[in-house]
C-alpha positions as CSV (number, residue, x, y, z in Angstrom):
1,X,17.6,2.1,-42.6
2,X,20.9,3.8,-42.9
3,X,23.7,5.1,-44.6
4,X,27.4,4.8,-43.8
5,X,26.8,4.8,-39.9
6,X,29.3,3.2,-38.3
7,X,28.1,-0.5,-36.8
8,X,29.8,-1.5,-33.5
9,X,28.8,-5.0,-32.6
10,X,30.7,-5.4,-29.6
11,X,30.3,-3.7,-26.3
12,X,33.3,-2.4,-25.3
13,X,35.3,-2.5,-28.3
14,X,35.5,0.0,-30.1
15,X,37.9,-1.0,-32.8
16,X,35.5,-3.9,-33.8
17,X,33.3,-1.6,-36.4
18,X,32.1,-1.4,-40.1
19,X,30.4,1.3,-42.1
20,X,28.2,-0.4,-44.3
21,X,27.3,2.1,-47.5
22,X,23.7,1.2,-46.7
23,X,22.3,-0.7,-43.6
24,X,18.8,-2.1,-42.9
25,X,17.7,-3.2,-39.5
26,X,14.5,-4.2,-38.5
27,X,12.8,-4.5,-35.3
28,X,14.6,-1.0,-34.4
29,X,12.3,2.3,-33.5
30,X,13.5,5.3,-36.3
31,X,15.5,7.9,-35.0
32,X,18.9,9.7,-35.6
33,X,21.7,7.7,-34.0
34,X,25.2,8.9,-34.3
35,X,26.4,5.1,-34.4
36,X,24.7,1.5,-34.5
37,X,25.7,-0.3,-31.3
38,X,23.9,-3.6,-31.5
39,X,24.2,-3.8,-27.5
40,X,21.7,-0.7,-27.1
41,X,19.9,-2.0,-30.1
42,X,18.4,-5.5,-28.3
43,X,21.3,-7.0,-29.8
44,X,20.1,-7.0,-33.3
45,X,22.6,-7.1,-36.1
46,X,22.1,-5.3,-39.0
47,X,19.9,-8.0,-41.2
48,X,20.5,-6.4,-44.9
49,X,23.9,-4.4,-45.8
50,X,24.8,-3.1,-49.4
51,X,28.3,-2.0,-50.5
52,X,28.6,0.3,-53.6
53,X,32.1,-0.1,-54.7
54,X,34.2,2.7,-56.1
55,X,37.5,2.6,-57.8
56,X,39.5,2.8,-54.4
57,X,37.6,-0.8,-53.3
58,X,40.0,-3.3,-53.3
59,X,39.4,-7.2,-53.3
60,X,40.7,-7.9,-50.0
61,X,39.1,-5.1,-48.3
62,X,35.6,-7.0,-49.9
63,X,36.8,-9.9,-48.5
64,X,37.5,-8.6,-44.8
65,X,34.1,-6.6,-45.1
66,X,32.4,-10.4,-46.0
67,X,34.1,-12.1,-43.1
68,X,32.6,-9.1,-40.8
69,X,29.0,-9.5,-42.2
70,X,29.2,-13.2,-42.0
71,X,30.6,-13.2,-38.4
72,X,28.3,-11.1,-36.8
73,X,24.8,-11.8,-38.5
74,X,23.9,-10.3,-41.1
75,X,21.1,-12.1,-43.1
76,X,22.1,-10.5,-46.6
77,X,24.7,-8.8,-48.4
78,X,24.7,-7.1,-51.3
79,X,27.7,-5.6,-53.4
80,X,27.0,-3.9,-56.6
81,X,30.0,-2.5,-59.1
82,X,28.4,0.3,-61.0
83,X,31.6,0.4,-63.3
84,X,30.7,-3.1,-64.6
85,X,26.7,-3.6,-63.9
86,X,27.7,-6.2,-61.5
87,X,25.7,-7.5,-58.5
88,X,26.7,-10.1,-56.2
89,X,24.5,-11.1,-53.0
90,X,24.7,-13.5,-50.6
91,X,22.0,-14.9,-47.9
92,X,22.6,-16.5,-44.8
93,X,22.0,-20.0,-44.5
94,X,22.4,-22.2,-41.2
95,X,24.8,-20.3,-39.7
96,X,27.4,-18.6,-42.7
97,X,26.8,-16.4,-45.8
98,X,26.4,-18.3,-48.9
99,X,26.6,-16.8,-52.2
100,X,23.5,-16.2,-54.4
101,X,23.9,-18.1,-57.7
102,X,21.9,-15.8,-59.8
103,X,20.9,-12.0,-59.0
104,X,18.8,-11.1,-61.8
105,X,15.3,-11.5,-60.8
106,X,16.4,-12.4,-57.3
107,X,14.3,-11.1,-54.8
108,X,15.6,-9.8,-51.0
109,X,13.5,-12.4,-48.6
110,X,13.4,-9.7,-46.2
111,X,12.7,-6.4,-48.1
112,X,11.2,-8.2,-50.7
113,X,12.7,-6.4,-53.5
114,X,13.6,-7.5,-57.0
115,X,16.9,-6.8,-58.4
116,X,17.2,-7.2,-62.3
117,X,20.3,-7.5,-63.7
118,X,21.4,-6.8,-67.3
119,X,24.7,-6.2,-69.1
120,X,24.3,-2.1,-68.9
121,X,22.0,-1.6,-65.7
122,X,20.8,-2.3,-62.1
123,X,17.1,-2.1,-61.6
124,X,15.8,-2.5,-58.3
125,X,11.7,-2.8,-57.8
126,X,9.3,-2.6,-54.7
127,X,7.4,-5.1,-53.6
128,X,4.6,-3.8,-55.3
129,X,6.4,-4.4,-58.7
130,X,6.6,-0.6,-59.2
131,X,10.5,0.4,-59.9
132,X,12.5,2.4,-58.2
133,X,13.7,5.2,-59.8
134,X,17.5,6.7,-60.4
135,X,18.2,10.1,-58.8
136,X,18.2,11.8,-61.7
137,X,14.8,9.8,-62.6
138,X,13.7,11.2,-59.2
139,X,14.9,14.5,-59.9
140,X,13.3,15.1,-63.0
141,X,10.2,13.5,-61.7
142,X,9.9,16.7,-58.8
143,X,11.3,19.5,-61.3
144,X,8.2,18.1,-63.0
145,X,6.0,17.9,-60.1
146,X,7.6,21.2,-59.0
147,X,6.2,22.7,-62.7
148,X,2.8,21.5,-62.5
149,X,2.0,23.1,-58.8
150,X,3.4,26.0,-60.6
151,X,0.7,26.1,-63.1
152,X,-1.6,25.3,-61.2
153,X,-0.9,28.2,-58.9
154,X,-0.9,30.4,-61.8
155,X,-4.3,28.8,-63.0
156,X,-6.1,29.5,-59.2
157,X,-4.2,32.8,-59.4
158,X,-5.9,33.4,-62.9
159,X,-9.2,32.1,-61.8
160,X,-9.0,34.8,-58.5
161,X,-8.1,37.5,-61.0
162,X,-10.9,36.5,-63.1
163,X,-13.4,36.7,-60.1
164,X,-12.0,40.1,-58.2
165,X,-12.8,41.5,-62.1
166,X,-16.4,40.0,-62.1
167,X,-16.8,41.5,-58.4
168,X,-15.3,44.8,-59.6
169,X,-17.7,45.0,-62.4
170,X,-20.5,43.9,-60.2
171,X,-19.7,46.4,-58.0
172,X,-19.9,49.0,-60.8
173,X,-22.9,48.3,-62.0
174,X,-24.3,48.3,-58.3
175,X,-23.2,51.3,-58.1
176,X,-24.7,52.6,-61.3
177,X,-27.9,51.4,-60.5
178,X,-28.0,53.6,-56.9
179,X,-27.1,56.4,-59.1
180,X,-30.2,55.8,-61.1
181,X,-32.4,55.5,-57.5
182,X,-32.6,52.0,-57.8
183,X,-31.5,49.9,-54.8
184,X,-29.4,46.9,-56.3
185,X,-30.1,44.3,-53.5
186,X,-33.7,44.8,-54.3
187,X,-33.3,43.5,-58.2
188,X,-34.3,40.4,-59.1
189,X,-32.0,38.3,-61.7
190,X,-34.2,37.9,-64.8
191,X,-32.9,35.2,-67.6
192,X,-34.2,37.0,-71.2
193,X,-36.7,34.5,-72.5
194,X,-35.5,33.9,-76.0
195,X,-38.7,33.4,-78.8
């Protein structure tokens, strides 16, 4: 998986290239790659591409980006307009990609994940069913993970506190006792018998 990495599908040609905003190839080790060129990659296309438009996006440059996709293989493409809660996907089928009628509760056949649709939001959910969450889901979700290995430090810091005061006053009292001629390793704990 990766994000806006230039794609070269052609050996050779440089000029022949497309940066999907997110591309997901399978059957390719992990790794950093400073490009994807499908001829060092066993000649495997990208096989799922997403495209997050932005004001800029015009329609044609959608349309030229489709005819790439289609022409050199990719199994599905995805392009989602945050402005409008809009997502349109299409699949390959025999050899060209055809549009998906309905995205909401359409799941990817190869990452097998659900989109749902709805007037004001994209939610996206893992195979599993669990859903994804937005950044600033994800954010809050550390900062709160962040807080409770806080306290929990302070807790283990409190309970070592705790015990270097109980070994302190143990120590005392040893102590005391050797004062008083009696050896403290040679006491035996005695519970009080209550009548």
């Amino acid at each position: 998986m990766a994000g806006d990495l230039l794609w070269y599908p052609v050996e050779g040609n440089n000029t022949i290239r497309q940066a999907p905003d997110a591309m997901v190839a399978f059957g390719r080790p992990k790794g950093d790659r400073g490009s994807y060129q499908q001829w060092r990659e066993d000649t495997i296309p990208p096989q799922v591409v997403f495209k997050i438009l932005s004001p800029g996006n015009r329609l044609a440059e959608t349309a030229r980006k489709y005819k790439f996709y289609n022409q050199y293989g990719v199994e599905e493409y995805y392009v989602y307009d945050p402005d409008d809660h809009e997502l349109i996907g299409w699949l390959r089928s025999d050899s060209y990609l055809d549009i998906i009628e309905n995205m909401s509760g359409w799941v990817s056949p190869r990452l097998q994940i659900r989109f749902e649709v709805t007037a004001d939001t994209l939610e996206i959910y893992r195979p599993n069913g669990e859903r994804f969450l937005s950044f600033t889901e994800l954010m809050q979700s550390r900062d709160r993970e962040r807080q409770r290995a806080d306290q929990e430090r302070q807790r283990v810091d409190q309970e070592r506190q705790r015990a270097d005061q109980e070994r302190q006053r143990a120590d005392r009292l040893a102590d005391r006792l050797r004062e008083m001629g009696i050896d403290p390793d040679g006491v035996q704990s005695v519970t009080p018998v209550r009548e």
